[in-house]
N, C-alpha and C positions, 0 to 999 in steps of 0.2 A: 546206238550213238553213245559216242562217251564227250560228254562236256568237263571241262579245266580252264579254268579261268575265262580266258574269250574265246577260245578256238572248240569244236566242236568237231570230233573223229568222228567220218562215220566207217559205217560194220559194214561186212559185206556177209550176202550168204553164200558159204562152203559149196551150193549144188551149184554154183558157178562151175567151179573147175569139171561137173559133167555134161553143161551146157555148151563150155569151149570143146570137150570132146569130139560131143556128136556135133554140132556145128562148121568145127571145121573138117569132121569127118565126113560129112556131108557135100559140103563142097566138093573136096576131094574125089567123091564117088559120083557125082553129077558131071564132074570134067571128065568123065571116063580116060583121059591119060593118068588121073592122081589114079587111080581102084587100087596097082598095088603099093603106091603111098599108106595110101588108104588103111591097105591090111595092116604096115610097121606103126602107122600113127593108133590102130586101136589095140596094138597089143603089146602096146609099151610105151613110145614117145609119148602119144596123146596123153597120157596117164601123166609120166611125168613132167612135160611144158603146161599142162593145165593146174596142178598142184604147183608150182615154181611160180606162174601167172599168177595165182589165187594169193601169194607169199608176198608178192610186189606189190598189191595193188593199196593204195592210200588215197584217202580224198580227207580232207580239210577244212573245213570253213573258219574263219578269222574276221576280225571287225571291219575288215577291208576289202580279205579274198577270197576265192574258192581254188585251191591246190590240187591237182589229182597225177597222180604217177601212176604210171603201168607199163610192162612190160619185163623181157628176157634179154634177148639178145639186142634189140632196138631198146632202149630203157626213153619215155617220155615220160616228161615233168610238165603238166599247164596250169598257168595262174593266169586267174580271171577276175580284175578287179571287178567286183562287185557293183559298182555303178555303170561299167560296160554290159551289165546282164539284164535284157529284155525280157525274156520270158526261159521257163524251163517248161518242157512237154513231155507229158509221156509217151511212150511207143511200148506197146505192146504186140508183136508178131505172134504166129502160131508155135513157135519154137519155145520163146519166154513166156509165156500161157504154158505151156507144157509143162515147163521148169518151175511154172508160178513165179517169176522174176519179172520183173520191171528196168526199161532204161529210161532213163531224163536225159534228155538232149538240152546241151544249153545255149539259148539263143543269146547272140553278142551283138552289140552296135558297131554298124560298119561289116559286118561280117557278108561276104559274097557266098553265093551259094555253095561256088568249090577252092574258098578257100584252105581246107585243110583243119581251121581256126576253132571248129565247134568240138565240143566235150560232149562224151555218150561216156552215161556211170550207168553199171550195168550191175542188178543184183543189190542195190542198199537196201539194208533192213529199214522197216519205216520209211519207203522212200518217200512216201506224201507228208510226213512230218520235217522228213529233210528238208525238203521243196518249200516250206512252207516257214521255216529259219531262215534260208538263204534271202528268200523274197523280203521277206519281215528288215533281214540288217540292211539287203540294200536298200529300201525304204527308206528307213532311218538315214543312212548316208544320202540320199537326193534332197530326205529334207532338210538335213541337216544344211547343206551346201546351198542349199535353193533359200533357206532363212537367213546366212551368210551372204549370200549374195542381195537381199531385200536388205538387211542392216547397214552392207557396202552401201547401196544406193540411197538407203536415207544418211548416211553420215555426209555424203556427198552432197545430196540436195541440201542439207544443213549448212555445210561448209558454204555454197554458193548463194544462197539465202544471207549468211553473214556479210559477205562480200559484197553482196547489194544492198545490204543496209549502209554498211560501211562509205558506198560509194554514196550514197543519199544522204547520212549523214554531213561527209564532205563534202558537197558539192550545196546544201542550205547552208551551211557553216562560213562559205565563201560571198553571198548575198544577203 
């Protein structure tokens, strides 16, 4: 992770790019129509859209958001404000055990199951310290807002507290 000011990069690790290899090389050979896919993706595509992927990929964290870009030909960009974030989970398959890699899925409020809407970071160095920043600033942002929002409502009941005096005063003042 590299921190600068508020925002925090994180790293990804490089055995990514042989994790999307064999993974998608896998599939590939599972559909038995991909097998001679299969053969061009391991002895060369695979090599270079895995290295290109591994070049794209950025994630972010800021006082507000979590940013993460990836991709080649498709390029996505997702920002997730920080107080839409419920939880982050790990998932560990037998493939990233293999790789020693971890993904965090990020859980979002309001989010449907096949919305399309959730974020899977795949491969962060430190991802339990990552996890454990993101949580941390949204915190801060709920409480922050949620203190905000109790200081609103005492100015408020202040405010109408006066106006009942007011009215009390006026109304003995007339008798």
């Amino acid at each position: 992770m590299i921190e600068s000011d508020n925002t925090i990069t994180a790293q990804f690790n490089p055995i990514i790019k042989t994790y999307i290899l064999f993974y998608v090389g896998l599939i590939m050979i599972i559909s038995i129509i991909g097998i001679p896919l299969a053969i061009l993706w391991f002895l060369g595509v695979g090599q270079w859209y895995s290295k290109h992927y591994f070049e794209k990929l950025s994630c972010e964290l800021t006082d507000k958001n979590l940013r993460f870009r990836k991709g080649i030909l498709v390029q996505v960009e997702k920002t997730i404000p920080l107080e839409n974030i419920q939880d982050m989970t790990f998932v560990e398959g037998p493939l990233l055990r293999a790789f020693n890699l971890t993904m965090i899925k990020v859980e979002t409020a309001g989010q449907s199951q096949h919305s399309g809407n959730e974020m899977s970071l795949i491969g962060i160095y430190n991802s339990e310290i990552f996890r454990d920043k993101v949580l941390e600033r949204r915190l801060n942002i709920v409480n922050r807002r949620h203190g905000n929002e109790e200081n609103d409502s005492l100015a408020s009941i202040a405010t109408t507290l006066k106006s009942i005096e007011k009215l009390i005063i006026q109304s003995t003042q007339k008798y």
